[in-house]
N, C-alpha and C positions, 0 to 999 in steps of 0.2 A: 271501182267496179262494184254493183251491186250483188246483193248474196243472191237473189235469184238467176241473174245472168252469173253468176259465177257456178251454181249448180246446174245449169242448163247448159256451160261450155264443158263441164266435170264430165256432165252425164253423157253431154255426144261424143268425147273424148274417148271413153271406155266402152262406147259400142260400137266404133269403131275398129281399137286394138286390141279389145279384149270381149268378145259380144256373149261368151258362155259362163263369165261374173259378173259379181254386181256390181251397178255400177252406183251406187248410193255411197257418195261421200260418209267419211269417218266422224265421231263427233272433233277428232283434233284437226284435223282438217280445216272445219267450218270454223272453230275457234282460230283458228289461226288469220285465215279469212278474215274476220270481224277482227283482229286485234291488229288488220296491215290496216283495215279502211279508218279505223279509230284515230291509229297513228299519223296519215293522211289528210285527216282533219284538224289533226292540234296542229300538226305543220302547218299548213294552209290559217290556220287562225291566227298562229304565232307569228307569219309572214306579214298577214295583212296588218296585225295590230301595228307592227314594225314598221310598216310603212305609214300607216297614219300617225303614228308618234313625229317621222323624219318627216312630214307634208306641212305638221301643223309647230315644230321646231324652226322651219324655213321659213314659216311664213309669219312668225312669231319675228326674226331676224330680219325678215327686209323691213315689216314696218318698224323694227328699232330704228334701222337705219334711215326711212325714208323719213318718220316722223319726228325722232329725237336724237340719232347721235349718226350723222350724213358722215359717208366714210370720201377723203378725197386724195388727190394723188397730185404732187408739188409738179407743177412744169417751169422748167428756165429757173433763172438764175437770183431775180429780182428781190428774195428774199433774205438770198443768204448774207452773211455764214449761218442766220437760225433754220432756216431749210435749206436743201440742196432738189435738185432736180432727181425727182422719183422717189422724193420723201413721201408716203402714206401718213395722213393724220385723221382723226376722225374729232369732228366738231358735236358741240354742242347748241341745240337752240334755243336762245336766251333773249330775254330784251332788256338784262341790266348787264350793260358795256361801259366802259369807261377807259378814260388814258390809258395807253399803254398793252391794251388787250389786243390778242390775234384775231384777228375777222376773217369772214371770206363772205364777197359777197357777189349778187351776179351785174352782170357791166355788158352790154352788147351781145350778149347771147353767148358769154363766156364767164366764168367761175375765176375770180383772183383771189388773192390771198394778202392781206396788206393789216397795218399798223395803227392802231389808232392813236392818234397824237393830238386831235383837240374833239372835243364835244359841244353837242348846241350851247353859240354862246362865247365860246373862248374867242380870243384873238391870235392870229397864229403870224411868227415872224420868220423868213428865213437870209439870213445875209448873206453876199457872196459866198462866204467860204463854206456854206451850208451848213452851218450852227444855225439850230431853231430853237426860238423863243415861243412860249405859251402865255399869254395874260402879262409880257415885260420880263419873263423868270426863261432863261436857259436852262434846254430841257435837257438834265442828263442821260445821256443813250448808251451805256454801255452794249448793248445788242449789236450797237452801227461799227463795220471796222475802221470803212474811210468815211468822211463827209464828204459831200459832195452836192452840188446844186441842183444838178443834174438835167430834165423837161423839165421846164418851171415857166410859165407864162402868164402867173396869178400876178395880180401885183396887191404887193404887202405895204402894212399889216392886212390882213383878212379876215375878218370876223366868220366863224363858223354859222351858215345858218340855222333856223328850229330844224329840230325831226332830222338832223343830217351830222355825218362824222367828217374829219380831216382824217386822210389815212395816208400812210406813206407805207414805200417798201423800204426794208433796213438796207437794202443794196442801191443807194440812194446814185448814183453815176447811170444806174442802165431800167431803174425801174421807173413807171410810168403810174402815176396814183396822182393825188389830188393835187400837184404843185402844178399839172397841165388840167388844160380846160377841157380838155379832150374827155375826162371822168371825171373833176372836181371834185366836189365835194359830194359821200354815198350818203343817200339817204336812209333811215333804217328799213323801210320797206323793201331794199335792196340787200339787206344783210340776209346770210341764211345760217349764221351761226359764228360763236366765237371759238377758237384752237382748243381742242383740250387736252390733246396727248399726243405724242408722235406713234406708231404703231411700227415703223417701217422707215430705214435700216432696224432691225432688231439690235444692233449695236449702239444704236440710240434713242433707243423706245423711250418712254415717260412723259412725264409731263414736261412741256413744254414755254417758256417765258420770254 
């Protein structure tokens, strides 16, 4: 309220219920007055700045995530045992990949998560029992628990083309990656970032291999 509508309510106030005094507010009064609308205003300041601090914190965080560290969330099984379904990781976007790195990249208008196991260039073997070879060399997978052949309708050896990865899921029986023709081989245009940490279970948060 303003101090003039605040002495023009004072004043009809008191000639009303009281019309034979004065009715001319006190000087503490008016101070008092002035030190409610003062207060009024740092609030109101102190609110807004608070709010543009939290508008431009959010909006600081989604382009982290949209432009540099894409936050995503494990579906199905395909992975494990290094992800589990409803594992949270957040990626980094990178264009130096190589053997062995976590990828996710997009396939059909869907987001996967898979292994990269040869790069432009390599030669990639997989034998019945799904022991894969890279370049003649058996690749050690400690990550895999069972091997297995799994989709597979590539026929080996298969040389990796330019510009593109071999990617497998470490859950080699049920997962679907470049041993079927159905996805082959990702090209990096299709990458949208390599694994860089797990965030979620918080039981197993950190970096991830």
């Amino acid at each position: 309220m303003r101090i003039d509508a605040f002495l023009k309510k004072l004043l009809h106030k008191k000639d009303r219920s009281t019309p034979k005094t004065s009715s001319i507010p006190t000087i503490e009064q008016i101070n008092g007055e002035m030190k409610r609308l003062k207060h009024n205003k740092a609030y109101v300041r102190a609110l807004l700045g608070t709010l543009r601090a939290l508008i431009v914190v959010a909006a600081i965080a989604v382009l982290i995530a949209t432009l540099v560290l894409p936050v995503l969330q494990i579906a199905g099984d395909s992975m494990s045992p290094t992800f589990n379904d409803g594992d949270i990781i957040v990626l980094l976007k990178s264009e130096n990949l190589k053997s062995g790195d976590l990828c996710s990249f997009a396939w059909n208008n869907r987001t996967l998560v898979k292994r990269i196991i040869g790069v432009p260039g390599d030669w990639i073997n997989i034998d019945a029992d799904g022991t894969v070879y890279v370049n003649d060399e058996e690749l050690d997978e400690p990550y895999v628990s069972e091997k297995g052949l799994g989709e597979c309708d590539v026929e080996f050896p298969y040389q990796v083309p330019d510009g593109c990865y071999f990617v497998l899921g470490d859950h080699r029986d049920t997962a679907i990656d470049s041993r079927s023709t159905l996805i082959g081989s990702v090209s990096a245009d299709q990458i949208i970032g390599k694994v860089l940490f797990r965030v979620w279970p918080i039981s197993n948060a950190g970096i991830v291999k």
